[in-house]
N, C-alpha and C positions, 0 to 999 in steps of 0.2 A: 456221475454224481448228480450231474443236471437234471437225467431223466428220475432216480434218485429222487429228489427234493420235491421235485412237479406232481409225480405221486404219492409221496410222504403228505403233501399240501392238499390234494387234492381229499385225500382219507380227514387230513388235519380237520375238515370243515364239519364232520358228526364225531368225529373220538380226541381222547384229551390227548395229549404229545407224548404222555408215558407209553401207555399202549403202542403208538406208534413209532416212538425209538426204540422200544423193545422189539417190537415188530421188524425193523430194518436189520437188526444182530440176529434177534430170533428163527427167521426164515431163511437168512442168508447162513446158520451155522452148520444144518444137516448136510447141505452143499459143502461148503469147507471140512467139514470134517472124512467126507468123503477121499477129499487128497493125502490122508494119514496111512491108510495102509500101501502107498506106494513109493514115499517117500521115505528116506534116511531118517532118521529120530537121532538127535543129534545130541550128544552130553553136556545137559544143564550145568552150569556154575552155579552159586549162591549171588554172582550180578544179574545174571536172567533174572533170578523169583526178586531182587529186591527193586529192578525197573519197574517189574508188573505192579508192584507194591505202589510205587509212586503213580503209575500209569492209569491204575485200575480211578482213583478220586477225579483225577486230571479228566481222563473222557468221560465218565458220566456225568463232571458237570459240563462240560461242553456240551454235549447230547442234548441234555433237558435244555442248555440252551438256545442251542439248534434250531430245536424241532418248536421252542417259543416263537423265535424271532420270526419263522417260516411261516409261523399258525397266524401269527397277531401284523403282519408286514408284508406287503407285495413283495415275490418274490426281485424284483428287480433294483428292490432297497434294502434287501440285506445279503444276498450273495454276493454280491459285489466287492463288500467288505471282506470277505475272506483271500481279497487279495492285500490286503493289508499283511498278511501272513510273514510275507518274505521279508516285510520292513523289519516285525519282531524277530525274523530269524536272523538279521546282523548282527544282534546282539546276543540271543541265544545260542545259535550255533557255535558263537566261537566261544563262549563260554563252555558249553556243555562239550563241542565235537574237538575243539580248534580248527575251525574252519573258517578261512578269510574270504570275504568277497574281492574280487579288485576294483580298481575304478570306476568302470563300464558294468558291471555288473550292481554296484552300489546306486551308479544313475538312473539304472534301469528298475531298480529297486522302489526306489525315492518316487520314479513318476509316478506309481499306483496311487500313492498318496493326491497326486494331481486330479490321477483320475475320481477319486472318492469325491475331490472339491468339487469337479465336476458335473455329477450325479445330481448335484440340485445347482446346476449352475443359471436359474430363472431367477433364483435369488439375491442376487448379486446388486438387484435395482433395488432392492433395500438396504443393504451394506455389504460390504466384502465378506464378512464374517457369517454372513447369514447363512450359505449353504453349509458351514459346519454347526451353527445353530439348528438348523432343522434336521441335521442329523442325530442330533444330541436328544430332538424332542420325539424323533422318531423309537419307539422301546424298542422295536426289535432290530434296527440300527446296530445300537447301543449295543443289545445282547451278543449281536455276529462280531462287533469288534472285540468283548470280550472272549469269545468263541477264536475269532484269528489268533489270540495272544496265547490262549490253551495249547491251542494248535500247532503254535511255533518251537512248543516246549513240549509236546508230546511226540512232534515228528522227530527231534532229536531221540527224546527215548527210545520210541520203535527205530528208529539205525542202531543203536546199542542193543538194545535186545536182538536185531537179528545177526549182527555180532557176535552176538555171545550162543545163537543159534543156529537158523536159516531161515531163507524168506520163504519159501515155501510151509515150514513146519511154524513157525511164529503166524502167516498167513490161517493156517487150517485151525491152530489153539484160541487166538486170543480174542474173537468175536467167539465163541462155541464159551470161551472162559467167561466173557464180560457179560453174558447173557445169562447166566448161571447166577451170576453173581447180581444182578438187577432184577433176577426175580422174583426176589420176597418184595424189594421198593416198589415194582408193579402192581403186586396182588394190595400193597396197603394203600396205595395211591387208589387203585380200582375196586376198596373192600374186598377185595379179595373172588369177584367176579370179571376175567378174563375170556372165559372160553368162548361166551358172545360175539364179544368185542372184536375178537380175534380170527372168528370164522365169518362173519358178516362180511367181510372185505379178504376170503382167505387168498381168491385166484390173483389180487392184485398186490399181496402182502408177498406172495412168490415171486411175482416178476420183481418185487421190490429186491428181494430179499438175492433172486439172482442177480441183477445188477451190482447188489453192492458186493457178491462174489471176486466179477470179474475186476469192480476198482477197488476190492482190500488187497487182491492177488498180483496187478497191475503197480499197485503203490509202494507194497512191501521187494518186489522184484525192483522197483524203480530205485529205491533209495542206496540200493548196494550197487550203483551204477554209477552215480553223481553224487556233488555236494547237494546235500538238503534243502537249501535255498535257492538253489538252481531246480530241483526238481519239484517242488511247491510251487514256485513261480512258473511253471508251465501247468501244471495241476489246473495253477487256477484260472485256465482260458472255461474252465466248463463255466465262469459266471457270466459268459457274452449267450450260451447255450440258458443260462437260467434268465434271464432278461426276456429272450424270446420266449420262453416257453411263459412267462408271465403276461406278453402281450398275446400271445394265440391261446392262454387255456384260460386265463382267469382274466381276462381283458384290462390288465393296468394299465395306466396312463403316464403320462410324460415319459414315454417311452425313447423317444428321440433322443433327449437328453443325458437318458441313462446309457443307451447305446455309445455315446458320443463319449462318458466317464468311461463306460466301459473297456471300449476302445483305444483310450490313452492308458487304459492299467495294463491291456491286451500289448500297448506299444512297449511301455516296460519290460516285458515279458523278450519280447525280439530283441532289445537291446541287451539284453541277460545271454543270450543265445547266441547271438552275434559278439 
């Protein structure tokens, strides 16, 4: 997902975010859908189509907010925040799955949040407050945390959808579906000229697009393994991989620092597992 984003950011800097979250479902669908003629097709309920139904609003606004926060935000201050994920999913998960954390796994939870304070923690010599004040002034901050909160409530969904399916067959449909479905929004977002847009960047919209292959296929297998707050919380070690890739491709700064947030959300992560 790290490598993901570094290239999504990289296109970000000549095409608007729609194109480009289109472009990540888009190019990744031909691939996925490929998995359909080998696998079991497995007998839909009417709770499949009514998940998609909630599922389908849920990730496109995530998406468009996404691919903002990534366009308008070093990548090393707003990936981070999607490990806030797991904090939402204590409350989500057992809501939606009935699933409990325990102790150990709640503290491990909790630290990400230390780690976020961290992330600006230069600011601390102007009040204690201030490193969540600069996150709040930062917009694409802001957008990744609302993005973590989407996220805590759609990885629920997708466990129940593959429930009611398989991860493999939920894996090959619902990017090949979501992309189907986002693309009237692109053509009016883009007047309705795409093909440009779309082939100017095509050889690197492929590797985009195989990438996010291997982590829809990867994520969807994962969740029928573990509890979802468990497997989100390791998920999100790719944002120590997004940090880096902000200091070696786009040269961000205060990188130290974020490393060091980063790190304590990565420590949460091992307390969860441990």
């Amino acid at each position: 997902m790290a490598t993901a984003d570094a290239l999504s950011k990289k296109v970000l800097k000549e095409k608007n975010e729609y194109i480009v979250l289109w472009a990540r479902i888009g190019f990744a669908s031909p691939f996925l859908l490929c998995f359909l003629p080998f696998i079991e097709i497995p007998k839909l309920d009417h709770t499949f189509f009514l998940i998609l139904i909630f599922l389908i609003p849920l990730e496109t606004t995530a998406l468009i907010l996404y691919m903002k926060a990534i366009k308008i935000s070093p990548l090393s201050m707003t990936l981070p925040f999607l490990a806030l994920t797991p904090c939402f999913l204590i409350i989500t998960s057992n809501i939606i799955l009935g699933e409990r954390l325990d102790e150990y796994g709640i503290t491990g939870v909790f630290l990400t949040t230390l780690g976020a304070y961290l992330l600006n923690v230069k600011m601390t010599r102007r009040g204690v407050l201030q490193p969540f004040k600069a996150i709040l002034k930062e917009r694409g901050s802001v957008y990744m945390i609302i993005v973590a909160f989407i996220y805590s409530i759609t990885s629920n969904l997708g466990k129940l959808a593959i429930q009611h399916s398989s991860p493999l067959f939920f894996s090959a449909i619902y990017f090949p579906f979501l992309s189907v479905i986002l693309f009237p929004l692109i053509l009016w977002k883009n007047n309705g000229k795409i093909r440009q847009p779309l082939s100017s960047h095509f050889f690197l919209f492929i590797i985009i697009g195989l990438v996010i292959v291997f982590s829809t296929v990867s994520h969807f297998f994962a969740v029928t393994l573990i509890e979802v707050p468990y497997f989100i919380s390791v998920k999100r070690t790719s944002l120590l991989f997004g940090i880096l890739y902000g200091a070696i491709l786009f040269k961000e700064k205060n990188i130290a620092e974020r490393l060091i947030g980063g790190v304590v959300m990565i420590a949460g992560v091992f307390i969860i597992l441990l």
